[in-house]
N, C-alpha and C positions, 0 to 999 in steps of 0.2 A: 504494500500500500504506500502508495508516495505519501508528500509530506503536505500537500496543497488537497488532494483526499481527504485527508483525516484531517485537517483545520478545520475543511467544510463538515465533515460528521461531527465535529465539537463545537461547530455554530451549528450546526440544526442541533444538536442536542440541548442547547443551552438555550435557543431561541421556542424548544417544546416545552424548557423544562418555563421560563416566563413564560408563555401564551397560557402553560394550564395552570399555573398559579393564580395567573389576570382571571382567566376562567373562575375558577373556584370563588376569588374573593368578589369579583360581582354576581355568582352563585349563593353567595352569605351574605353579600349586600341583600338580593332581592327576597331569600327567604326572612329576611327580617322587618322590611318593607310589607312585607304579608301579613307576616302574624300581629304587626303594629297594626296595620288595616282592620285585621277579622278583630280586634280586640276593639279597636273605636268603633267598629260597628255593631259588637256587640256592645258596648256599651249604651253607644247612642239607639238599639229596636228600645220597640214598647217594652212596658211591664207585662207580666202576663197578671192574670188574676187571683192566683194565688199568690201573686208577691203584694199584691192590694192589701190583702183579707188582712189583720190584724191576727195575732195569736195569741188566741185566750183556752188558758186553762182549762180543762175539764174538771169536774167537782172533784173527781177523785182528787186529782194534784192540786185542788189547794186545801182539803184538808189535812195535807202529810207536814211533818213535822220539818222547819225549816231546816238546809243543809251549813254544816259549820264546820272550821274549821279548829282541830283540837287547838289546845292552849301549848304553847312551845315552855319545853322545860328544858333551861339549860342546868342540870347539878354541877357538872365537870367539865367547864369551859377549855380548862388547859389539857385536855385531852385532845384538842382539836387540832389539827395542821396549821402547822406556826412557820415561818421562815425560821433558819437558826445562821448570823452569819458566821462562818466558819474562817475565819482569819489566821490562813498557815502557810507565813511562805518560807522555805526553806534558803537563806543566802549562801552560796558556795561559797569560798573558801579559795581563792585565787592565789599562787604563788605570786609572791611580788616581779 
């Protein structure tokens, strides 16, 4: 293979490997250009009508006994993950 050959196979090689890069990122440009789209579109349809309706309780659920959350008990604070800093440098000891 001469030497004017193989320059041209490393310019097409290198001119395929940019064209499919360019490809690809306005491939990911326009998928995002999409999903930006379907998302303002969804956002901007109607309501339906069950998004209307208010939600109210049924009897059962409001006679049941409110939900809460326990009372936090710390006994043993210092059992907890603490920083410790650890201050140890060892200085060598150089011949003069």
């Amino acid at each position: 293979m001469s030497i004017i050959t193989r320059h041209k196979a490393e310019r097409l090689i290198v001119w395929g490997a940019w064209l499919i890069a360019f490809s690809l990122m306005l491939y990911a440009g326009y998928l995002g250009w999409r999903i930006r789209e379907n998302m303002a579109l969804a956002y901007a349809s109607e309501p339906t009508q069950a998004a209307e309706s208010p939600i109210r309780p049924s009897p059962d659920e409001q006679n049941q006994v409110p939900i809460r959350n326990p009372a936090l008990i710390q006994k043993r604070p210092y059992l907890a993950v603490f920083r410790l800093s650890n201050v140890h440098t060892v200085i060598p000891t150089r011949p003069p």
